[in-house]
C-alpha positions as CSV (number, residue, x, y, z in Angstrom):
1,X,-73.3,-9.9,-48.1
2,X,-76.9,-8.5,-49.3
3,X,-75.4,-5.2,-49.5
4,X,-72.7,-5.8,-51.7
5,X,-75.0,-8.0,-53.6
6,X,-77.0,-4.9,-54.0
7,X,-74.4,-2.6,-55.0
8,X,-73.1,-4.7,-57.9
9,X,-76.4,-4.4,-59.7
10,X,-75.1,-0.8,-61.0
11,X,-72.5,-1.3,-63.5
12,X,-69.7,1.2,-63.4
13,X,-71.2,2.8,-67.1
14,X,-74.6,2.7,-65.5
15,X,-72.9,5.3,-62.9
16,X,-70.9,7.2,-65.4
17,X,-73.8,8.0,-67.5
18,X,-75.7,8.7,-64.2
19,X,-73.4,10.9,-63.1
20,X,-72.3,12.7,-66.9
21,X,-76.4,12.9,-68.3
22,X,-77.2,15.7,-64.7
23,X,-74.1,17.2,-65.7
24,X,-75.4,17.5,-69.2
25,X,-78.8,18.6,-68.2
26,X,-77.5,21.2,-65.3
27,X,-75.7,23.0,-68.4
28,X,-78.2,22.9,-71.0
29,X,-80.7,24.3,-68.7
30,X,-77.7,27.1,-68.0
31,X,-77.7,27.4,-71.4
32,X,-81.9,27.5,-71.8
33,X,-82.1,30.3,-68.9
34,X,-79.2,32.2,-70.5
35,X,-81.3,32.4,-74.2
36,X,-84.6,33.7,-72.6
37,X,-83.0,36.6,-70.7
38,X,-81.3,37.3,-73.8
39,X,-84.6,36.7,-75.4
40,X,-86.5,39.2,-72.6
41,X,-83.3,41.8,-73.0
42,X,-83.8,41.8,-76.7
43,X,-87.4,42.6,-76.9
44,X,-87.0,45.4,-74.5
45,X,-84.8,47.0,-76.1
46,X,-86.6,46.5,-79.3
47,X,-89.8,48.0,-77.6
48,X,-88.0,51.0,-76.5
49,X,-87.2,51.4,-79.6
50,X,-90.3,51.2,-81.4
51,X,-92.3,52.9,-78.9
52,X,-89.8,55.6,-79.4
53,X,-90.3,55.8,-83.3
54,X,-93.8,55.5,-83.1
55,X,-94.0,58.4,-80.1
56,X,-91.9,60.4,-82.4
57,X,-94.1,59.9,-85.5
58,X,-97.0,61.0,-83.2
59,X,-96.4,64.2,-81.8
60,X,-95.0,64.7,-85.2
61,X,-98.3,64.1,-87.1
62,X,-100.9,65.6,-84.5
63,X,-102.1,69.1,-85.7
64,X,-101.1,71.2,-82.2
65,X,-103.4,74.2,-82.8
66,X,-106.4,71.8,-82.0
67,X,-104.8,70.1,-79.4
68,X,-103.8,73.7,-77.7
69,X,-107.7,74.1,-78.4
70,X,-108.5,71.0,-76.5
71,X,-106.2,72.2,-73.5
72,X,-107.9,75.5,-73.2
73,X,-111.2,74.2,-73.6
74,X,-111.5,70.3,-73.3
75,X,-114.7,68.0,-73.7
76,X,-115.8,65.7,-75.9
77,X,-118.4,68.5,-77.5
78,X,-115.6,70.5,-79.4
79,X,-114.9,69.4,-82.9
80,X,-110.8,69.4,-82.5
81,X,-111.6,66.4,-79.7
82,X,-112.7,64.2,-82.7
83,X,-110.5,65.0,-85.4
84,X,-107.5,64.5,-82.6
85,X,-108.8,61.5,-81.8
86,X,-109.1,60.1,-85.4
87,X,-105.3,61.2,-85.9
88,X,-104.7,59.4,-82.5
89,X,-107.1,55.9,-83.8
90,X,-104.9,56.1,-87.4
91,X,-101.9,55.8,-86.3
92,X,-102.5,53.2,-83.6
93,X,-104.4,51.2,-86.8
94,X,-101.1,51.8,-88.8
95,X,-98.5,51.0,-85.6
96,X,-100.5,47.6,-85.5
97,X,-98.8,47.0,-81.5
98,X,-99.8,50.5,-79.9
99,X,-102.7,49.2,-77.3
100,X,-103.7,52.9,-76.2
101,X,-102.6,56.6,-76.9
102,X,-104.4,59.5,-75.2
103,X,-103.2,63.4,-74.3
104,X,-102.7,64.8,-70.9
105,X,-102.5,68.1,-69.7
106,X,-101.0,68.7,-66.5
107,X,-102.2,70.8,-63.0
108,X,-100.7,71.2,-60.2
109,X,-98.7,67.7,-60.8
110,X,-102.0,66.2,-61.9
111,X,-103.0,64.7,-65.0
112,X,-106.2,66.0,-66.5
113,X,-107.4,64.4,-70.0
114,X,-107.7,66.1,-73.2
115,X,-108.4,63.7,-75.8
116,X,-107.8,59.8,-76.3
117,X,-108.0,56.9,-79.1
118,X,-111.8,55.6,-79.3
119,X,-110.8,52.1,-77.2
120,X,-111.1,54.4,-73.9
121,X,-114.8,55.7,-75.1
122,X,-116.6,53.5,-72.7
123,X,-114.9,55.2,-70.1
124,X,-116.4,58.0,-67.9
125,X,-114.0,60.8,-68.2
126,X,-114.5,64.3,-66.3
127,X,-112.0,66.7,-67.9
128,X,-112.0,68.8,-65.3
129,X,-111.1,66.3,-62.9
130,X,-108.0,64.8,-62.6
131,X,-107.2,61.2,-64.3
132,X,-108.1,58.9,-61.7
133,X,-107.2,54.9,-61.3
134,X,-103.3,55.3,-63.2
135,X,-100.4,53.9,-62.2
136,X,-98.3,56.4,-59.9
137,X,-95.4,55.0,-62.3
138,X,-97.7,56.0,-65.5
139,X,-98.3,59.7,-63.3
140,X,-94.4,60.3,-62.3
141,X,-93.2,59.5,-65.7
142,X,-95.9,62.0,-67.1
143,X,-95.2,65.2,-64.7
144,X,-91.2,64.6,-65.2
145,X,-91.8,64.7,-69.2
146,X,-94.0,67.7,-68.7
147,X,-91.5,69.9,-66.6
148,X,-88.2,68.6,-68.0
149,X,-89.2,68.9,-71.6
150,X,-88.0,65.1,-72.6
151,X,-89.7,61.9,-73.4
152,X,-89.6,59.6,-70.6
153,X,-89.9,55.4,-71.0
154,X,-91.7,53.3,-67.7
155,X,-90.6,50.5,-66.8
156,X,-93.7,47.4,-66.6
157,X,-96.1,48.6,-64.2
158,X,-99.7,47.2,-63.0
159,X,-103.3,49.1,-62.9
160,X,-106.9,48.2,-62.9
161,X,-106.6,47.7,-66.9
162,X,-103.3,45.0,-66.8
163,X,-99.3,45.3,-67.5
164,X,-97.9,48.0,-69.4
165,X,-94.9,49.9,-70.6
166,X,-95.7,52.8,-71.7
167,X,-93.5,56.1,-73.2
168,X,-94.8,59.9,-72.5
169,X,-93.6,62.8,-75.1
170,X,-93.9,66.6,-74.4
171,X,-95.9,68.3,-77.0
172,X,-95.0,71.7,-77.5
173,X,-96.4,74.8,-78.5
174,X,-94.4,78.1,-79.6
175,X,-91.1,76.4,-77.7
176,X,-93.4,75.8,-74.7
177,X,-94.4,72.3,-73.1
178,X,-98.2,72.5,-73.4
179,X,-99.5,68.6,-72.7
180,X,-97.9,65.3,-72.7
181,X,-98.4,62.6,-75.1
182,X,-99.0,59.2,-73.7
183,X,-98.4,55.8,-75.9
184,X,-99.4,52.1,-73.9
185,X,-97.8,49.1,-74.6
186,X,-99.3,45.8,-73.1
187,X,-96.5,43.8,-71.7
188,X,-98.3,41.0,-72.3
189,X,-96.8,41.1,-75.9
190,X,-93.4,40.4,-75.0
191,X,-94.6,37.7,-72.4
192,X,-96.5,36.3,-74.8
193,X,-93.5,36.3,-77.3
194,X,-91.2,35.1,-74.0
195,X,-93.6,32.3,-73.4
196,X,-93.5,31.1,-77.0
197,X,-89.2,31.3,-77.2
198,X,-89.4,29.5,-73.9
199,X,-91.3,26.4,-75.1
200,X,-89.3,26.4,-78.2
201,X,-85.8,26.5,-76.4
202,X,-87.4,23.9,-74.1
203,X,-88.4,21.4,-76.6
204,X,-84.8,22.1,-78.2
205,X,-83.1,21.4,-74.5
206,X,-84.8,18.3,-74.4
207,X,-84.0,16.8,-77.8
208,X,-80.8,17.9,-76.8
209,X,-80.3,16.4,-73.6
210,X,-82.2,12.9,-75.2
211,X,-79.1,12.8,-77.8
212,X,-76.2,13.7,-75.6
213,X,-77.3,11.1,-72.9
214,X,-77.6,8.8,-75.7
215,X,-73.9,10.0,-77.1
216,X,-72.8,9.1,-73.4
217,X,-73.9,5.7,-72.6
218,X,-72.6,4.7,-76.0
219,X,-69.3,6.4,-75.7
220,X,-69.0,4.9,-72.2
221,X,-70.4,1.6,-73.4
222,X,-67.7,1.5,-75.7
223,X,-64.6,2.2,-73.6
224,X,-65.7,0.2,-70.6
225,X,-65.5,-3.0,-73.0
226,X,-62.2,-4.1,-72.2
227,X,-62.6,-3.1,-68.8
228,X,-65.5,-5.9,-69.0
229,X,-63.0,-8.9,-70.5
230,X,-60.4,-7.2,-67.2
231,X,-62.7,-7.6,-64.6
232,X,-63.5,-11.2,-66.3
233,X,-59.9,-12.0,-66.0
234,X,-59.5,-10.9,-62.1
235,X,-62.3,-12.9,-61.2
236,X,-60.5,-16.0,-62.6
237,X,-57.1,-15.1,-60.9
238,X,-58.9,-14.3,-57.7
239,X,-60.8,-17.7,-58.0
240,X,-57.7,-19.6,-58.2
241,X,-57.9,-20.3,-62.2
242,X,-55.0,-19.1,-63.4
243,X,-54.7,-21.7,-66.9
244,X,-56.1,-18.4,-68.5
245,X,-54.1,-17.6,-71.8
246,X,-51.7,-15.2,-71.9
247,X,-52.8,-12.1,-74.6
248,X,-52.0,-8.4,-75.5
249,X,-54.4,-5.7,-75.8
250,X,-54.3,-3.7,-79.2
251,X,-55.5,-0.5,-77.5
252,X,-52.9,2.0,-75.8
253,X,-54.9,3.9,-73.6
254,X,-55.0,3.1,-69.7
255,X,-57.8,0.4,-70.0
256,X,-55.4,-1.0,-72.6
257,X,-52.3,-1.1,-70.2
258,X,-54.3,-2.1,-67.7
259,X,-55.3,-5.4,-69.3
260,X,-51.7,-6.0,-70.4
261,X,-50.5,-5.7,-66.8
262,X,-53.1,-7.9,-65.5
263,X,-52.1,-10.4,-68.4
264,X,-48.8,-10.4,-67.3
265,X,-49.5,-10.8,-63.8
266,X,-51.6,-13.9,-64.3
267,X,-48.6,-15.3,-66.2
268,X,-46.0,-14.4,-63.7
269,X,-48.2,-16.0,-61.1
270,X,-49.0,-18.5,-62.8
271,X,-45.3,-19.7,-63.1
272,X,-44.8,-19.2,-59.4
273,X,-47.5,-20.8,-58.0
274,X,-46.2,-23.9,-60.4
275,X,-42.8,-23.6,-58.6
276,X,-44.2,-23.4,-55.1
277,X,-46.4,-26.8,-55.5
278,X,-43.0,-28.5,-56.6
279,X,-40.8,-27.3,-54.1
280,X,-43.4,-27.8,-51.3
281,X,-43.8,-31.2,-51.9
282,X,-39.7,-31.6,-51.5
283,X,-39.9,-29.8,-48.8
284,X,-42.3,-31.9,-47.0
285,X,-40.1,-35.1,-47.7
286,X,-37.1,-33.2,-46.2
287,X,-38.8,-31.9,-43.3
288,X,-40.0,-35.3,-42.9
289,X,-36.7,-36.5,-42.7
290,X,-35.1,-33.9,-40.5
291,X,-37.5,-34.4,-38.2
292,X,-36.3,-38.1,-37.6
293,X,-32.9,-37.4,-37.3
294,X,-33.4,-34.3,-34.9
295,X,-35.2,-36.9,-32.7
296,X,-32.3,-39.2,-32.2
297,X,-29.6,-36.8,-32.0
298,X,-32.1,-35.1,-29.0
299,X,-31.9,-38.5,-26.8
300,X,-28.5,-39.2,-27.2
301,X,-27.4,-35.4,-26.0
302,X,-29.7,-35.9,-23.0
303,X,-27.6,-38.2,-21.8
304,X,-24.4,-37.0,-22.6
305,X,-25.7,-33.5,-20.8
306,X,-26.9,-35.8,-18.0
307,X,-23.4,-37.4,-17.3
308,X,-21.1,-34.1,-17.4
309,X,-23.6,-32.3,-15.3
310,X,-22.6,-34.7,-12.7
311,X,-19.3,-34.2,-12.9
312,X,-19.4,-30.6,-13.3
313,X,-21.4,-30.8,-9.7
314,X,-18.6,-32.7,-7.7
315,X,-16.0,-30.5,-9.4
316,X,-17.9,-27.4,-8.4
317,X,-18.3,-28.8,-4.2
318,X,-14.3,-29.4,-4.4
319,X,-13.9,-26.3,-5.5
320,X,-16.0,-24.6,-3.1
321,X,-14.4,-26.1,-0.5
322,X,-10.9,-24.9,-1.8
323,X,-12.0,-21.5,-2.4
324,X,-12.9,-21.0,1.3
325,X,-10.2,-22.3,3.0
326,X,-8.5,-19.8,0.5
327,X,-10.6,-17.0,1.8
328,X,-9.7,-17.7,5.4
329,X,-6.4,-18.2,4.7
330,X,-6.0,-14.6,2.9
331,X,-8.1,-13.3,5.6
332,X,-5.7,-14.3,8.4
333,X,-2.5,-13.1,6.3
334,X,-4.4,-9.7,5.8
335,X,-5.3,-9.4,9.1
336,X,-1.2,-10.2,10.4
337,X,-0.2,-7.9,7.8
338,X,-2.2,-5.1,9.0
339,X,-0.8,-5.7,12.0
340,X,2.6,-6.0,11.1
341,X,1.9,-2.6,9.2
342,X,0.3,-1.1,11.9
343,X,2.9,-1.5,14.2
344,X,5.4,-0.3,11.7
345,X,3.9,2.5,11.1
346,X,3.8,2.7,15.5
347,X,7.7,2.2,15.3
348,X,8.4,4.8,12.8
349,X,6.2,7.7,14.7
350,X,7.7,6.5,17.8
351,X,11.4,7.3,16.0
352,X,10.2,10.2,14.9
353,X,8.4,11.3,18.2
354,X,12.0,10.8,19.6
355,X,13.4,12.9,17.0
356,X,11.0,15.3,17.0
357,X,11.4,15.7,20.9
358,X,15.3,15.8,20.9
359,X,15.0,18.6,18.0
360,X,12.2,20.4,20.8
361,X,14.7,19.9,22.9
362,X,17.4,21.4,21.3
363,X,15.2,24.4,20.3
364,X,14.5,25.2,23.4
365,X,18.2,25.3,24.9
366,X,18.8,27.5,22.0
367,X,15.3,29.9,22.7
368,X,16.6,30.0,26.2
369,X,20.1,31.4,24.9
370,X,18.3,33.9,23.0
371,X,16.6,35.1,25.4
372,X,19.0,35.7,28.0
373,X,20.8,37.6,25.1
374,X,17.3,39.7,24.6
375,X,17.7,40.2,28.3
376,X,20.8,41.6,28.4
377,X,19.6,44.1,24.8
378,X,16.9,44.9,26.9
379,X,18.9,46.4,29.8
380,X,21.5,47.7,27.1
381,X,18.2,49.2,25.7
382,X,17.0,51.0,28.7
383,X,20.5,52.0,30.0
384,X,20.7,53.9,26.3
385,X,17.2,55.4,27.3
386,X,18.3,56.8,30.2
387,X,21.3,58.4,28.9
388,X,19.4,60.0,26.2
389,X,16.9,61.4,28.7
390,X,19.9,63.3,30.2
391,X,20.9,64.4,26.7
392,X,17.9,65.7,26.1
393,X,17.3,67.5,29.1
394,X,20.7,69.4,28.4
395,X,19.2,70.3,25.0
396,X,15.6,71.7,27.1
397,X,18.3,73.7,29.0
398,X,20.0,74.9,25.7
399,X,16.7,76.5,24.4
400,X,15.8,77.8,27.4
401,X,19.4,79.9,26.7
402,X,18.6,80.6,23.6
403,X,15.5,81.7,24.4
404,X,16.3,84.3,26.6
405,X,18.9,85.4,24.2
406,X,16.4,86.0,21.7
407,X,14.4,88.3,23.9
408,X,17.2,90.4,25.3
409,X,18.4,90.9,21.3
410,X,14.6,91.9,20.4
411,X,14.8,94.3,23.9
412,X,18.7,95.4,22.3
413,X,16.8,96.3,18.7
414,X,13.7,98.1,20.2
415,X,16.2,100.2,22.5
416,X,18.2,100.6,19.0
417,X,15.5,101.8,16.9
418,X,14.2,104.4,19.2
419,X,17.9,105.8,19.4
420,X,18.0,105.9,15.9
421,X,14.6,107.9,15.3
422,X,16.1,110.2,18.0
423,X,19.2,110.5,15.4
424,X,16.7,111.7,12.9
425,X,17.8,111.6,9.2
426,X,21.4,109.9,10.5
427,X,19.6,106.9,12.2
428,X,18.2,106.1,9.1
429,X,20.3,103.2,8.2
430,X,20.4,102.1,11.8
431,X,16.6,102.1,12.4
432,X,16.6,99.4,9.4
433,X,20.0,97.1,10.4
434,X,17.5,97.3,14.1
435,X,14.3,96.4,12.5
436,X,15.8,92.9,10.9
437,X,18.0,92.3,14.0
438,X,14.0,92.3,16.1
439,X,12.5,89.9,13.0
440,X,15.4,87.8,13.7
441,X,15.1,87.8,17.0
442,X,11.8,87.0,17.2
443,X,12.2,84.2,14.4
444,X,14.8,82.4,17.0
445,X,12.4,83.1,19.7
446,X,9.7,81.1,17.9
447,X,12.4,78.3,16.5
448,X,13.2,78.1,20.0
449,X,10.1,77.8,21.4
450,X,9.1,74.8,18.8
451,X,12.6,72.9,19.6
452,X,11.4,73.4,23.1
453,X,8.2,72.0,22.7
454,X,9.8,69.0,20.4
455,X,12.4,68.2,23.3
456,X,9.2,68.1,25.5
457,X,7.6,65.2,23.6
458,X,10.6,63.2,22.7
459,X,11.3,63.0,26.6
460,X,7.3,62.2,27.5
461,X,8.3,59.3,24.7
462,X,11.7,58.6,26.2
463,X,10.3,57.7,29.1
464,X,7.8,55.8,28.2
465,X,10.2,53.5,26.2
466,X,12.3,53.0,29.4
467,X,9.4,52.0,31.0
468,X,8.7,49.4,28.1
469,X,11.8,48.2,28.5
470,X,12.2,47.6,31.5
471,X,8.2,45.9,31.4
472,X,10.0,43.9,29.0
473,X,13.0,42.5,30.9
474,X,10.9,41.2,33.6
475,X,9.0,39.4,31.3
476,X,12.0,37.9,29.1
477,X,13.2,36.7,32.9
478,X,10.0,34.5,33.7
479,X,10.5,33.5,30.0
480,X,13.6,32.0,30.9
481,X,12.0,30.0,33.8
482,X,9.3,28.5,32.2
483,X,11.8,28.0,29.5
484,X,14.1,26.1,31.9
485,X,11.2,23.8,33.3
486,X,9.7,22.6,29.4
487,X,13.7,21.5,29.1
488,X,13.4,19.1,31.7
489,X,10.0,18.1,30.4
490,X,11.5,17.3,27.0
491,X,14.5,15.3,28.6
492,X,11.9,12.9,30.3
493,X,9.9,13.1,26.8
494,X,12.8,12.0,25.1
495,X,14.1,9.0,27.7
496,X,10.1,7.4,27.2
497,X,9.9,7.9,23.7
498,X,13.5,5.8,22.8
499,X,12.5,2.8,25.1
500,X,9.1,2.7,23.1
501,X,10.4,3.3,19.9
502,X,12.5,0.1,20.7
503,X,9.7,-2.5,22.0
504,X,7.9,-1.4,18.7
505,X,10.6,-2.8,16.6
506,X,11.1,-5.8,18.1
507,X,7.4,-6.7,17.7
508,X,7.4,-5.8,14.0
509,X,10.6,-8.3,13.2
510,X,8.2,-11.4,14.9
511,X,5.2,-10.2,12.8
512,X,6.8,-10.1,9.6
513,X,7.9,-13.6,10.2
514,X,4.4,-14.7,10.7
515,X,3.4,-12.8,7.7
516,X,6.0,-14.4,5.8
517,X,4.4,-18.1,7.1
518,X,0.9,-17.3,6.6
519,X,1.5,-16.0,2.8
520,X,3.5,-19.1,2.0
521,X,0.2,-21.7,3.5
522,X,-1.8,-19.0,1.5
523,X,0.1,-19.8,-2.4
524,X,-0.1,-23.5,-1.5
525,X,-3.5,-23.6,-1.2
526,X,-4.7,-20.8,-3.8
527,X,-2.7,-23.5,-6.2
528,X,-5.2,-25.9,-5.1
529,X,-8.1,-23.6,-5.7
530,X,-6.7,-22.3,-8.8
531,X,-6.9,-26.0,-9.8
532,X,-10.0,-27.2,-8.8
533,X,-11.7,-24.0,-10.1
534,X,-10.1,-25.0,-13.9
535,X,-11.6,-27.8,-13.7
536,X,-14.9,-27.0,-12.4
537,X,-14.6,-23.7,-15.3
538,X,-13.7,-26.7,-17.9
539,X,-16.5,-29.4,-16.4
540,X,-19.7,-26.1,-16.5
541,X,-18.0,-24.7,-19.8
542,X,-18.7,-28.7,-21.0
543,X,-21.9,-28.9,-19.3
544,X,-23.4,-25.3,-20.5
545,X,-22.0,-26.6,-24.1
546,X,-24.2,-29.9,-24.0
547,X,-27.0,-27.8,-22.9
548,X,-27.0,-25.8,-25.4
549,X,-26.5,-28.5,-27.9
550,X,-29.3,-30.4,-26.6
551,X,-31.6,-27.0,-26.5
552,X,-30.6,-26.1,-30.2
553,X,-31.1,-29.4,-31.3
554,X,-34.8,-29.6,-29.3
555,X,-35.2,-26.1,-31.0
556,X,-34.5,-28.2,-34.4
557,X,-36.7,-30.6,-33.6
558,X,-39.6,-28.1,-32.9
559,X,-38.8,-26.2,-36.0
560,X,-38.5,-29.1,-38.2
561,X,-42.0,-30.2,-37.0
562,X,-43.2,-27.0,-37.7
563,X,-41.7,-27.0,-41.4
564,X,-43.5,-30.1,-42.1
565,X,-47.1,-29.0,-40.5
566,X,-46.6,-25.5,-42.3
567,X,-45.3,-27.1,-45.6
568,X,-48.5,-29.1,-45.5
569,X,-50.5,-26.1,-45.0
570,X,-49.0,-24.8,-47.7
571,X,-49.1,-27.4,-50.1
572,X,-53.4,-27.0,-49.1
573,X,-53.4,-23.7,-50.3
574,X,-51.1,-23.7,-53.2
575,X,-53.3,-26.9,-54.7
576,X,-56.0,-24.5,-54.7
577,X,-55.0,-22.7,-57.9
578,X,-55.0,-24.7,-61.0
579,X,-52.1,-25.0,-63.3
């Protein structure tokens, strides 16, 4: 609380002009630093100028056969050194700036002195010795104007004497560079001149700064004056006052339309606080009211809830009872009626185990007549093997023939050509009819010899179907026995499975019956269930409906009570504002 007691002492134009007036003073001093380096530029560049001119005017006015005396012979004794240093003392008079002037000449990169205005009298000067004390600024500028043949311009420098700037000119003799000319400047001039500007543009900056901050505060004085009748306004509205009268501002800026907003906010709530202090109090007489009537209509459903729920509870035990006699009931009937299906189902696999054995049965008198017919193929089989084993011996006997027939032509055609090359020129013809008769004859010879070896294998194969065959009518036999024994098995198979088969159906006819009995007791007393359990349904669907009356209207009652402690909260806080 001390805090923000603390913090309202600043007004918000106090802040403005404390933050505005450092913005002020940050820019003028921008502007006060930016005029004395323009200041300090200018007179540098001025002095460059002048000491220019005025070096110029020098060397131009010195008489440089006595000063190309005074290098050859220096000293204070010779009459040039005088008269040079009266030309030196009358232009410095004239110049009215120039602090010093004075003539170097130069050795070996040193300066030696030559002659100088009358200020540097008092000095002990040993012309044969070099300059001592300068500046190596001073010296450099002095030996690079002596060997480069232009004027050269230091920058500030310091020695024993104080600041200068100073410029150095060649002097020239017959096109040569003979000695230097050296002009001083004290650079306390332009501080002096810097120092003065400085005060000046600081008094300026001041008055400057003292006027603007006064322009500011007014300025913001003035347009944080309706701000001030604003905040007046929201203080009353937050107190609770809101009988303030209802005016426009004249100004259209954003303090302006800020005013008006607040102006017709304090109307607006002004209207609707009015309306909530009227309809609160109604609303505290109807709540009131409600309240009353919610009481009675909650004791009078207590007891109506209180009489069905005892109904509903003696409907609900008959129809407990009722439902499990019904579940015993429909468990016996299932449990008969998986029976009765069970032996059905036994009855129909034990037909069809009949069936299937008498079709077994049958099969296997007709596999045993096939197989005494692949019995008898079998022997007709191996009979035909036989007899084609003869054949084909006769056909090993018929190669053999034509075998040796072969050899006794290809004996006849040798014998034939040997004749005919006895016969010379005349057994020509012959020799060749006797030479294709021996190719043919040995072709046969080797046909023969392959149908030979052909009849061979188709008798090794021969037999060894026989034997197959006849492997194989012994076993078709032995089929037939075994085949012969499972026929007698089936016939007993059969005679079992028909007497079964008809106990199984005469059990089934006495279940159904009992089936038919037990689902008959089962309808009569599912009606009975099916009744009691409306009526139990209708007696809880009553009893949850009372319950939930007598809950909403509690509910009611609760609310109602809360409507008339919070409309009497409310009319607390809504008398608080005045009207």
């Amino acid at each position: 609380m001390k805090k923000a007691t603390k913090e309202r002492r600043f007004s918000l134009k106090f802040k403005m002009a404390l933050f505005l007036i450092p913005i002020v003073i940050v820019i003028f001093m921008a502007i006060l630093q930016l005029n004395i380096t323009t200041l300090k530029t200018g007179l540098s560049r001025d002095l460059e100028h002048e000491m220019e001119g005025v070096g110029n005017m020098t060397v131009m006015q010195l008489d440089l056969e006595k000063i190309t005396s005074l290098v050859n012979q220096p000293g204070k004794d010779s009459p040039d050194f005088e008269q040079v240093q009266q030309q030196l003392d009358f232009i410095k008079k004239v110049q009215g700036t120039l602090d010093s002037a004075y003539i170097w000449r130069m050795k070996d990169g040193k300066p030696y002195s030559v002659v100088y205005t009358s200020d540097l009298n008092n000095a002990e000067v040993d012309f044969s010795k070099p300059v001592d004390g300068l500046s190596p600024v001073n010296v450099n500028a002095g030996l690079k104007a002596y060997e480069s043949g232009t004027r050269q311009i230091t920058p500030m420098y310091k020695d024993a004497l104080g600041q200068w700037r100073s410029i150095i000119l060649p002097i020239r003799s017959e096109g040569k560079v003979i000695a230097v000319l050296g002009i001083d400047y004290s650079y306390e001039y332009i501080t002096d001149v810097i120092n003065a500007s400085r005060t000046k543009q600081i008094i300026i900056t001041l008055v400057g700064i003292a006027i603007t901050g006064v322009i500011i505060y007014l300025t913001v004085h003035r347009l944080l004056l309706p701000l001030r009748r604003v905040v007046s306004m929201a203080n009353s509205i937050a107190d609770g006052d809101l009988r303030i009268q209802d005016f426009t501002a004249t100004s259209k800026d954003e303090i302006g339309q800020l005013y008006n907003a607040i102006s017709k906010m304090n109307g607006n709530l002004h209207s609707l606080i009015h309306n909530i202090q009227e309809q609160s109090k109604l609303m505290i007489s109807s709540s009131e009211q409600l309240s009353i009537g919610a009481s009675e209509t909650e004791s009078y459903s207590l007891s109506v809830t209180k009489d069905i729920n005892e109904v509903a509870g003696q409907t609900a035990t008959t129809s407990k009872i009722a439902d499990e006699t019904v579940i015993v009931l429909e468990e016996t009937a299932l449990g008969i009626q998986r029976i009765a299906e069970s032996t059905s189902t036994a009855s129909e696999e034990s037909n069809q185990m009949s069936e299937d054995a008498e079709s077994g049965h049958h099969v296997l008198l007709q596999l045993t007549s096939q197989m005494e017919a692949i019995n008898q193929s079998v022997g007709n089989i191996s009979e035909v093997l036989q007899s084609l084993n003869l054949r084909i011996s006769e056909i090993g006997n018929f190669t053999d023939l034509i075998t040796e027939v072969s050899q006794q032509t290809n004996l006849l055609s040798l014998n034939a050509s040997i004749e005919a090359a006895r016969a010379g020129e005349h057994g020509t013809g012959f020799a060749v009819v006797a030479s294709e008769i021996r190719k043919l004859a040995e072709s046969t010879g080797k046909s023969a010899a392959g149908i030979s070896e052909l009849v061979a294998r188709i008798q090794s194969s021969t037999q060894d179907s026989v034997a197959a065959a006849e492997h194989g009518q012994q076993e078709t036999t032995r089929g037939m026995s075994l085949a012969a024994e499972a026929g007698q098995a089936f016939s007993r198979i059969l005679g079992s499975t028909s007497n079964v088969a008809m106990q199984m159906q005469e059990i089934s006819a006495s279940l159904q019956q009992i089936s038919a009995s037990s689902e008959e007791a089962t309808a009569s007393v599912t009606e009975l269930k099916y009744a009691a359990g409306s009526i139990a349904s209708t007696s809880g669907q009553v009893s949850d409906a009372a319950g939930k009356q007598l809950d909403f209207i509690q509910e009611i009652s609760k609310s109602t009570q809360a409507l008339s402690s919070v409309s009497h909260k409310l009319q607390e806080l809504i008398m608080v504002f005045k009207v």
